[in-house]
ROSE-144015 format. One record per residue: residue number from 0; residue in three letters; x, y, z of N, C-alpha, C, O in turn. Coordinates in Angstrom, 2 decimals, always signed. Example, Ala and Ser with C-alpha at 12.3 -4.5 7.8 and 13.67 -1.06 7.14 Angstrom:
2
@k = 0&r = ala&nX = +13.19&nY = -5.69&nZ = +7.80&caX = +12.30&caY = -4.50&caZ = +7.80&cX = +13.20&cY = -3.30&cZ = +7.80&oX = +14.24&oY = -3.32&oZ = +8.46;
@k = 1&r = ser&nX = +12.85&nY = -2.25&nZ = +7.08&caX = +13.67&caY = -1.06&caZ = +7.14&cX = +12.90&cY = +0.03&cZ = +7.87&oX = +13.41&oY = +1.14&oZ = +8.04;
***
This chain:
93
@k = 0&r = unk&nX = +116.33&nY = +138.12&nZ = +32.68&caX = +117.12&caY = +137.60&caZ = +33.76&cX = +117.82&cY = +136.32&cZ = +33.34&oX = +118.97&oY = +136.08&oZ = +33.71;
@k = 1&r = unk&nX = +117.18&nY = +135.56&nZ = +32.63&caX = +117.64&caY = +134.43&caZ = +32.33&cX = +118.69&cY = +134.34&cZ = +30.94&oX = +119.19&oY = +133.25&oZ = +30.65;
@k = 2&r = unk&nX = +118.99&nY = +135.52&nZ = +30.14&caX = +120.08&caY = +135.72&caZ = +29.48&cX = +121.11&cY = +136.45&cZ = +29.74&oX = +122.12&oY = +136.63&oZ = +29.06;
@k = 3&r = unk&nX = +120.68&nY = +137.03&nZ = +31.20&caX = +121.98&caY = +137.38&caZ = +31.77&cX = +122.69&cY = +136.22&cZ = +32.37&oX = +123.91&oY = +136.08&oZ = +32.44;
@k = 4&r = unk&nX = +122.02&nY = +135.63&nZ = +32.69&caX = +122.17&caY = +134.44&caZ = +34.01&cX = +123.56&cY = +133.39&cZ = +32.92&oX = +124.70&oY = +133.03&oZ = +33.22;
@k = 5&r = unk&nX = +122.56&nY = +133.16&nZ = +31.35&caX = +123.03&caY = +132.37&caZ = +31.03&cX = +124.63&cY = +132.75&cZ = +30.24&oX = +125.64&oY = +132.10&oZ = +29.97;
@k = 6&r = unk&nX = +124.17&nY = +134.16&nZ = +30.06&caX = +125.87&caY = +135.04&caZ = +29.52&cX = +126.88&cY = +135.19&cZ = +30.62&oX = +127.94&oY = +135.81&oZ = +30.54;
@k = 7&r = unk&nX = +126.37&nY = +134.48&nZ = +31.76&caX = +127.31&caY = +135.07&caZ = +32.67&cX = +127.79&cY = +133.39&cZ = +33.20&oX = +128.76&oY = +133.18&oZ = +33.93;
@k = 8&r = unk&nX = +126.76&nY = +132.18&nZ = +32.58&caX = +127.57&caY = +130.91&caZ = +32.71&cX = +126.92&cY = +130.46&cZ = +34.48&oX = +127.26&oY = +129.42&oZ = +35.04;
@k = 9&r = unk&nX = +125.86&nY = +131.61&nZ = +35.16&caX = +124.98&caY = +131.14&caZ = +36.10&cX = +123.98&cY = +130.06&cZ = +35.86&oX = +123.43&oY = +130.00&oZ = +34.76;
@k = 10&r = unk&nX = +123.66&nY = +129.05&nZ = +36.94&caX = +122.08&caY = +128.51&caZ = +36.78&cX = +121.21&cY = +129.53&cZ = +36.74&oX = +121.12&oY = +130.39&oZ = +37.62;
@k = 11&r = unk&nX = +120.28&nY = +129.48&nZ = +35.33&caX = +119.37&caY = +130.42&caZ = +35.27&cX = +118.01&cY = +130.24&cZ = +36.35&oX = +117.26&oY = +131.11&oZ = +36.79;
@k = 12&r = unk&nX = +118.03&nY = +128.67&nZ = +36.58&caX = +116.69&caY = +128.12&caZ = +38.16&cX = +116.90&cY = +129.78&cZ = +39.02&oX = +116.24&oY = +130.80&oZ = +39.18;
@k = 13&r = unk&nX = +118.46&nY = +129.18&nZ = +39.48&caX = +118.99&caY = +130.06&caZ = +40.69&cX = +118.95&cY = +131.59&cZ = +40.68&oX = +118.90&oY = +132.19&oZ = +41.76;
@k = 14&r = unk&nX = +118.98&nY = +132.22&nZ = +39.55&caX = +119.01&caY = +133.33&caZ = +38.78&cX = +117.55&cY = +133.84&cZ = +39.49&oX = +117.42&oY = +134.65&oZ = +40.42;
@k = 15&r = unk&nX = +116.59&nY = +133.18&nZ = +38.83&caX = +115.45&caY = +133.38&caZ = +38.78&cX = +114.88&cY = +133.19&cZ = +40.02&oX = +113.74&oY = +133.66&oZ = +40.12;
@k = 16&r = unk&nX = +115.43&nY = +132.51&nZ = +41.21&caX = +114.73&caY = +132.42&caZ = +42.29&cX = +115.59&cY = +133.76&cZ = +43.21&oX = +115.02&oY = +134.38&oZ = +44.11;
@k = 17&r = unk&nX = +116.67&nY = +133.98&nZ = +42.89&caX = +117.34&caY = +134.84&caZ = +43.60&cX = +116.74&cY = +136.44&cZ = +43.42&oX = +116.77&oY = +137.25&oZ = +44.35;
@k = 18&r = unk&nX = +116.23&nY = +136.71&nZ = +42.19&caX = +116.25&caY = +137.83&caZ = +41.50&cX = +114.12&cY = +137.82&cZ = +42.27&oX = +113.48&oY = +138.88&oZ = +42.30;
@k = 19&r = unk&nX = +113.65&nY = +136.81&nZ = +42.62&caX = +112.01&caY = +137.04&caZ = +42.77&cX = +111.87&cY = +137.03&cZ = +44.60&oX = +111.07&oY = +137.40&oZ = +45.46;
@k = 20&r = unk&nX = +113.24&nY = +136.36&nZ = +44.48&caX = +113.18&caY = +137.09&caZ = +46.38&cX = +113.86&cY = +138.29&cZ = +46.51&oX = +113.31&oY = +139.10&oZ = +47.26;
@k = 21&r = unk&nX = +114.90&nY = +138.65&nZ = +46.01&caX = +115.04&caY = +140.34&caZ = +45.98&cX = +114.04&cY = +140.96&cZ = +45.55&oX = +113.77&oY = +141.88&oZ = +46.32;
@k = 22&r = unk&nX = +113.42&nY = +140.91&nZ = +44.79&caX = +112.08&caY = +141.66&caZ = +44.32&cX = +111.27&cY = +141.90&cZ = +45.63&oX = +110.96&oY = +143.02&oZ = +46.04;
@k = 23&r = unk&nX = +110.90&nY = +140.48&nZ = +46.37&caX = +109.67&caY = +140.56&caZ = +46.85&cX = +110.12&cY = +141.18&cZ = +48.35&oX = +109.28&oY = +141.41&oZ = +49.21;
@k = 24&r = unk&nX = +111.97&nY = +141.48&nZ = +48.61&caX = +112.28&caY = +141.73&caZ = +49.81&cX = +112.34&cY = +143.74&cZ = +49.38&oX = +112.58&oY = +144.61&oZ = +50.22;
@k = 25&r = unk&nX = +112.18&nY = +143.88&nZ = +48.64&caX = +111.87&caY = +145.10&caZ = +47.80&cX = +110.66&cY = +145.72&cZ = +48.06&oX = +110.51&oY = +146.78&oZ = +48.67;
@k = 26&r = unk&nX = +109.68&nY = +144.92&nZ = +47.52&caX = +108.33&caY = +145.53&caZ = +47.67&cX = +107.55&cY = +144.10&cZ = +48.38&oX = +106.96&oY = +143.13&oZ = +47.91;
@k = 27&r = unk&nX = +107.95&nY = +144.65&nZ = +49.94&caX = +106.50&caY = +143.52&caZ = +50.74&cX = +105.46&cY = +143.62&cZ = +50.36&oX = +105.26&oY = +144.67&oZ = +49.75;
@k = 28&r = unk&nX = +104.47&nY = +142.82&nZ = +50.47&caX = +103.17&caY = +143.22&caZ = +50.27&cX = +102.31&cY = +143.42&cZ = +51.88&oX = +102.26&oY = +142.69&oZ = +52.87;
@k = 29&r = unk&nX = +101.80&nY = +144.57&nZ = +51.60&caX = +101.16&caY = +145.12&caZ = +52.91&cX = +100.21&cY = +144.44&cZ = +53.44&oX = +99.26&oY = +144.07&oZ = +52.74;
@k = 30&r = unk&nX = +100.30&nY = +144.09&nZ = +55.06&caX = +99.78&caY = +143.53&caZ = +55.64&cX = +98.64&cY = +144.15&cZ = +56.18&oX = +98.80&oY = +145.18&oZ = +56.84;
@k = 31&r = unk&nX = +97.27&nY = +143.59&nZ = +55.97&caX = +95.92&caY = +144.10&caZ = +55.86&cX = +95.45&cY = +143.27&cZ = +57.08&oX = +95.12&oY = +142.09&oZ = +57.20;
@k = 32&r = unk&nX = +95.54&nY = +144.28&nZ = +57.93&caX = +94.47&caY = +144.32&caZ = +59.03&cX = +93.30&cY = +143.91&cZ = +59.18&oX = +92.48&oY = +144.80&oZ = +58.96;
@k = 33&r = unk&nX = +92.83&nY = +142.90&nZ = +59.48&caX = +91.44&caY = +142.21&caZ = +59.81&cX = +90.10&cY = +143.37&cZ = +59.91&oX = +90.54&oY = +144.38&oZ = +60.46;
@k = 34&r = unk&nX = +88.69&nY = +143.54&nZ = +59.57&caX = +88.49&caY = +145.08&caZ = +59.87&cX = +87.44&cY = +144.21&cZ = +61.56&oX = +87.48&oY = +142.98&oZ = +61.62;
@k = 35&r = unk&nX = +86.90&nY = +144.76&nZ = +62.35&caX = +86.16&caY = +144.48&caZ = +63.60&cX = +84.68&cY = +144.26&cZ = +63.10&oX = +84.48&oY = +144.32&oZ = +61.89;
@k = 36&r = unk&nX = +83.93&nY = +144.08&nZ = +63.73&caX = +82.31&caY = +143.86&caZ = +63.70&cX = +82.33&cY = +145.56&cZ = +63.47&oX = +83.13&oY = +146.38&oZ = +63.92;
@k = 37&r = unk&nX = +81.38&nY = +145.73&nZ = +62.77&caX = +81.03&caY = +147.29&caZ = +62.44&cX = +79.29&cY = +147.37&cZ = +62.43&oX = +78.47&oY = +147.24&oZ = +61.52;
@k = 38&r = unk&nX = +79.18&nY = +147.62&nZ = +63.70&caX = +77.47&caY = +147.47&caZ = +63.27&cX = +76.88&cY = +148.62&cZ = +62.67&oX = +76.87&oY = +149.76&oZ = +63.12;
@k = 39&r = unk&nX = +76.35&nY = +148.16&nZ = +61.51&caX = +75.74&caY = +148.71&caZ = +60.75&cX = +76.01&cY = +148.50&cZ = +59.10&oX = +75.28&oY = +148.89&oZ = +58.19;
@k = 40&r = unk&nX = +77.39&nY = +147.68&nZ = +58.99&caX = +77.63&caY = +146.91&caZ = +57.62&cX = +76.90&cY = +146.15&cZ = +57.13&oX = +76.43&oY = +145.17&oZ = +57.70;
@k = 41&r = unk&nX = +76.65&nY = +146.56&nZ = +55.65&caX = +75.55&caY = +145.31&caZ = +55.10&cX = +74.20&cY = +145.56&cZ = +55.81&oX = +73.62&oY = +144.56&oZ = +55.39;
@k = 42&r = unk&nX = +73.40&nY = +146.11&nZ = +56.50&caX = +72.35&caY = +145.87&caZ = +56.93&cX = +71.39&cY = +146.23&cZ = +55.85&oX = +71.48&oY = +147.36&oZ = +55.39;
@k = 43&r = unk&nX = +70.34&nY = +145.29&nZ = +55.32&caX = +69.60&caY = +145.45&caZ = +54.31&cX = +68.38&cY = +146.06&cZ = +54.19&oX = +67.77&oY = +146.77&oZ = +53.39;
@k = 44&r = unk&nX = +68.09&nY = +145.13&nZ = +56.10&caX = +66.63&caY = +145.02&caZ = +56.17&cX = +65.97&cY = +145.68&cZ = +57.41&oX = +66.92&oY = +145.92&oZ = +58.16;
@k = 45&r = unk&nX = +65.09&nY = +145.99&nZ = +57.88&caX = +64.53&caY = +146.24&caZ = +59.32&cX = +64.68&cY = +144.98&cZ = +60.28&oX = +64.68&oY = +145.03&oZ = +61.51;
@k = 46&r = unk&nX = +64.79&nY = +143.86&nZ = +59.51&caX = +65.13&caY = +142.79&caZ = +60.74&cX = +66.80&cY = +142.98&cZ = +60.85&oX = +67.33&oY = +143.07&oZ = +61.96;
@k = 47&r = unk&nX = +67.66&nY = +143.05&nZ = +59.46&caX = +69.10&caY = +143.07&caZ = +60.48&cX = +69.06&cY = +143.82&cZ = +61.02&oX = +69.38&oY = +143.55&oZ = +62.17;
@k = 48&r = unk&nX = +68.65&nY = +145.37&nZ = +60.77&caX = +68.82&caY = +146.78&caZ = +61.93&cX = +68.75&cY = +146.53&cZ = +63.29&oX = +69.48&oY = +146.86&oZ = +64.23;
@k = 49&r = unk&nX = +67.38&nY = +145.66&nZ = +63.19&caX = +67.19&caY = +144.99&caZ = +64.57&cX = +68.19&cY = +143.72&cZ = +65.39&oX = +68.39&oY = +143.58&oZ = +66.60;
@k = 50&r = unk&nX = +68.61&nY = +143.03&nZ = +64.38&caX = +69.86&caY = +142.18&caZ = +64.95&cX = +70.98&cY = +142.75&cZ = +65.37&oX = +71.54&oY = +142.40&oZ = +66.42;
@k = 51&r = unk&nX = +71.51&nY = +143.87&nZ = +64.43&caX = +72.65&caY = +144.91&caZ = +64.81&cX = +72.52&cY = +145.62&cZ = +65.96&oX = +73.58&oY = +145.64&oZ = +66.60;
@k = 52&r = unk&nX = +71.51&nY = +146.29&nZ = +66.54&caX = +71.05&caY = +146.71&caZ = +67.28&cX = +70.81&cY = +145.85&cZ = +68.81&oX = +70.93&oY = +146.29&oZ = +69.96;
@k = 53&r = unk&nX = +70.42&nY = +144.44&nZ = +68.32&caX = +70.66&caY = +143.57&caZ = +69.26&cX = +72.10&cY = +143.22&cZ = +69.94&oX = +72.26&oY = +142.85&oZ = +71.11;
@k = 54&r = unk&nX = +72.78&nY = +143.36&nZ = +69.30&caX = +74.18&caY = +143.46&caZ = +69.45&cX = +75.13&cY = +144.01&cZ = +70.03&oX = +76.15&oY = +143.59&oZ = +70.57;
@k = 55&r = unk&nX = +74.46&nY = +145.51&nZ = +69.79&caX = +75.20&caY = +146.66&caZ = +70.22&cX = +74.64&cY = +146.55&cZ = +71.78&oX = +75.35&oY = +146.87&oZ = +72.74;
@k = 56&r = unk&nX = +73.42&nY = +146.11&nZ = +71.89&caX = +72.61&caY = +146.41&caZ = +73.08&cX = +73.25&cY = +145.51&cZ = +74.33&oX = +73.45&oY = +145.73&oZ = +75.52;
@k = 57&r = unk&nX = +73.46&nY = +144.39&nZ = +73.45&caX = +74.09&caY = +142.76&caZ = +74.32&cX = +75.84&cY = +143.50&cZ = +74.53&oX = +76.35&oY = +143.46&oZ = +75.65;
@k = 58&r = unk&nX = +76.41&nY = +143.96&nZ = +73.67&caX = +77.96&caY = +144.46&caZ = +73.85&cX = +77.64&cY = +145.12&cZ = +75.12&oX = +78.29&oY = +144.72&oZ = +76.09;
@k = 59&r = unk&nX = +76.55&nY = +146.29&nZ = +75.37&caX = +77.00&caY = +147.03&caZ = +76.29&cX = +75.76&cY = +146.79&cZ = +77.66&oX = +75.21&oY = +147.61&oZ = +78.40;
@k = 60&r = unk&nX = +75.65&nY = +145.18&nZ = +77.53&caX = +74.93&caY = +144.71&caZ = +78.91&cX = +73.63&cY = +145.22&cZ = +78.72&oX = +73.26&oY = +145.96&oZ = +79.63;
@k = 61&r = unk&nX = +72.99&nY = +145.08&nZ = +78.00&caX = +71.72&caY = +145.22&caZ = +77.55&cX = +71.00&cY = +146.66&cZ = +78.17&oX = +70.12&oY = +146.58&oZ = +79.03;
@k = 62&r = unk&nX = +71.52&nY = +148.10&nZ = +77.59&caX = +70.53&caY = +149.03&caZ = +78.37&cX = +69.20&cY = +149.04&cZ = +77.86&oX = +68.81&oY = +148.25&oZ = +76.99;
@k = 63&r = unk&nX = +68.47&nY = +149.98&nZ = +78.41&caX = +67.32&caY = +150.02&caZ = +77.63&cX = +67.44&cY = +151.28&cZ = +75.87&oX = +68.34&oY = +152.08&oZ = +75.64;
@k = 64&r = unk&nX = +66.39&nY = +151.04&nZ = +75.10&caX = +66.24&caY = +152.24&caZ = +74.21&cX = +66.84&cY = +153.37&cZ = +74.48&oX = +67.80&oY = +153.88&oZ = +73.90;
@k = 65&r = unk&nX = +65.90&nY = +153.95&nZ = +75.86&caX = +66.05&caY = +154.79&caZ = +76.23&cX = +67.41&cY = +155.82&cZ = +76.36&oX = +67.85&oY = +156.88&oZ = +75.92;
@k = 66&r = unk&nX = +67.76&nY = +154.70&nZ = +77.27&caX = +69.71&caY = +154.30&caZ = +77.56&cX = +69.96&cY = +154.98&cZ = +76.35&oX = +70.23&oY = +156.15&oZ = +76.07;
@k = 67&r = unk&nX = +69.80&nY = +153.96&nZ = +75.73&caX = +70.87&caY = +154.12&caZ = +74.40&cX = +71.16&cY = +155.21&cZ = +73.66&oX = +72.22&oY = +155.50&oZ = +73.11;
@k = 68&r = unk&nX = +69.39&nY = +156.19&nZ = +73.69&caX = +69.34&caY = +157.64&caZ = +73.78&cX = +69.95&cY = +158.56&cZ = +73.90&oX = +70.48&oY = +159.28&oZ = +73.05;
@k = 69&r = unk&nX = +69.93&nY = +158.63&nZ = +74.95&caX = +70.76&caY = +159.35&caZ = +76.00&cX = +72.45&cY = +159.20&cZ = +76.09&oX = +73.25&oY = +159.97&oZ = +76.62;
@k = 70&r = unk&nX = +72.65&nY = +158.15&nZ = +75.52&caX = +73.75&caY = +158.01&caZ = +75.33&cX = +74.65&cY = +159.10&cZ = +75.16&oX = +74.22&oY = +159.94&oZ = +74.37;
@k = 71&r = unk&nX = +76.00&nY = +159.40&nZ = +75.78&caX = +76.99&caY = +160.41&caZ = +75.90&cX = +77.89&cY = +159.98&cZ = +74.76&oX = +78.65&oY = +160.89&oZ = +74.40;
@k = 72&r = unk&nX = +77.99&nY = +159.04&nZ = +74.22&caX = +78.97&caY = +158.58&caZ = +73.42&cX = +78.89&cY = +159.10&cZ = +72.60&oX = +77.87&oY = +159.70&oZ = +72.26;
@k = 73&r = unk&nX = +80.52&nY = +159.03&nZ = +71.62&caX = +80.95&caY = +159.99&caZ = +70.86&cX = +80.21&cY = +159.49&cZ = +69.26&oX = +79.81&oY = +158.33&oZ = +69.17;
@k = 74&r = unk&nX = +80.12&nY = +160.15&nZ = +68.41&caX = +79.03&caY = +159.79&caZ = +66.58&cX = +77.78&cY = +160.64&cZ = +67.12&oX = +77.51&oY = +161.42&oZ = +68.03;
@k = 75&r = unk&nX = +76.97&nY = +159.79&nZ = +65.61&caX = +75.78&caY = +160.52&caZ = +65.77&cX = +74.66&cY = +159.94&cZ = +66.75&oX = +74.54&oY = +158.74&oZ = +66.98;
@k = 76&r = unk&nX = +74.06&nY = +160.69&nZ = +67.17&caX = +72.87&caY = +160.40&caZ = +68.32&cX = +71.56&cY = +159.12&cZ = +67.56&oX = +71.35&oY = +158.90&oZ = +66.37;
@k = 77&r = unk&nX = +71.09&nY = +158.68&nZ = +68.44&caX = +70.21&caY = +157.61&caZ = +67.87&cX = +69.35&cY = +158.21&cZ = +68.72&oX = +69.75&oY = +158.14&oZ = +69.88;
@k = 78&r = unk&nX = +67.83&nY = +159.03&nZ = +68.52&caX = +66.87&caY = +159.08&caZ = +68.52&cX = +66.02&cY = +157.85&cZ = +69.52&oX = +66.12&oY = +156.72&oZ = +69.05;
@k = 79&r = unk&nX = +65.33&nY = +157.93&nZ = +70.65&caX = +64.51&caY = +156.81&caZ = +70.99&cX = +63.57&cY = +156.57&cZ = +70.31&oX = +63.33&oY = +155.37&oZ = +70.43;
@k = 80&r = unk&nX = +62.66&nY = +157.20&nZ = +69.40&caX = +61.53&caY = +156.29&caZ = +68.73&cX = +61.67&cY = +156.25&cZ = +67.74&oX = +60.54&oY = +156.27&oZ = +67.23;
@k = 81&r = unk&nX = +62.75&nY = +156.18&nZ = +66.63&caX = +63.15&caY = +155.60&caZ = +65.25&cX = +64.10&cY = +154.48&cZ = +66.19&oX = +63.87&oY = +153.49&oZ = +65.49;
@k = 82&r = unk&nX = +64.60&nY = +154.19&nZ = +66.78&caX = +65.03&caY = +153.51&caZ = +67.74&cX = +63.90&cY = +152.23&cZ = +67.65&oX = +63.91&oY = +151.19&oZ = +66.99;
@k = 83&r = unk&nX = +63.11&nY = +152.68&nZ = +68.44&caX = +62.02&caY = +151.73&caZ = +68.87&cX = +61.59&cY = +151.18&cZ = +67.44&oX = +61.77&oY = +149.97&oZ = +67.33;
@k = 84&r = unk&nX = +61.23&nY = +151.63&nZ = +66.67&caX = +60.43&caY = +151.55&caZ = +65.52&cX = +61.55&cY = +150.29&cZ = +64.41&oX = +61.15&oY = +149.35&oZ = +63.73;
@k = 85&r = unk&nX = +62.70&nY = +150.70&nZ = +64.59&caX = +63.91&caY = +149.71&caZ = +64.19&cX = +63.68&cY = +148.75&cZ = +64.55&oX = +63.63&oY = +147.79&oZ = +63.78;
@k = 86&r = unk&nX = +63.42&nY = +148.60&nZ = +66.11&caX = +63.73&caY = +147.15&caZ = +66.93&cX = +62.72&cY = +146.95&cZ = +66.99&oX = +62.84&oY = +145.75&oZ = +67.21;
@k = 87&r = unk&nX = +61.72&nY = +147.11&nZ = +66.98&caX = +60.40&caY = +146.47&caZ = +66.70&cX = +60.14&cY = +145.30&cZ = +66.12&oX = +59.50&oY = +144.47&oZ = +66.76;
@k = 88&r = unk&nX = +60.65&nY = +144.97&nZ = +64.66&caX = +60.26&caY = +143.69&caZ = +63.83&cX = +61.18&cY = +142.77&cZ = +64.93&oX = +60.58&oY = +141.71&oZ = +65.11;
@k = 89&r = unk&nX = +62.02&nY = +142.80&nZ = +65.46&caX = +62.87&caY = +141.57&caZ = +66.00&cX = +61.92&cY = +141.37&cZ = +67.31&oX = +61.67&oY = +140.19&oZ = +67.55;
@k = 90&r = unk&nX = +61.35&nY = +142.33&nZ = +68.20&caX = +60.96&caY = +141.83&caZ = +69.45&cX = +59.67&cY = +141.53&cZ = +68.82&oX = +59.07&oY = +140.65&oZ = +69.43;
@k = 91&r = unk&nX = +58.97&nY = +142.04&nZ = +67.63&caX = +57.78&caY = +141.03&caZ = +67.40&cX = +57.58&cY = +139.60&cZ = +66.87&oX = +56.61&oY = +138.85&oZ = +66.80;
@k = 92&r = unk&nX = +59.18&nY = +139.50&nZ = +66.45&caX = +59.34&caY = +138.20&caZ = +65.48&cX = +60.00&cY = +136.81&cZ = +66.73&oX = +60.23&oY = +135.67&oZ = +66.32;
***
């Protein structure tokens, strides 16, 4: 760019700043979406399961286990006593 710039008797600065904003008005770089709380990311341990779980429980006004069971909502079903057995270390801790 800068031996065209200078065969053609242009500022090569100007050359070069002109030629890296056409570029970049060329190829934007894609704007990446923030991702949401995802419960169940990263969970390591039986205590986060239980914090995640605390979470989900507090989002939707605290039902019971049970509730949560029974749940109609759309994924996979959560079981009440692997349920219980999850949240266990947090309500004993």
């Amino acid at each position: 760019m800068r031996a065209v710039a200078r065969g053609a008797g242009a500022d090569e600065e100007e050359a070069v700043q002109v030629w890296a904003a056409a570029e970049a008005a060329m190829r934007p770089r894609p704007v990446r979406k923030p991702a949401g709380y995802v419960p169940g990311r990263q969970i390591t341990t039986g205590a986060g399961l239980a914090g995640a779980m605390e979470k989900v429980r507090a989002a939707a006004d605290g039902p019971s286990l049970r509730r949560l069971a029974a749940s109609p909502a759309p994924g996979p079903r959560l079981a009440q006593r692997p349920a219980q057995r999850a949240y266990r270390p947090a309500a004993a801790g």
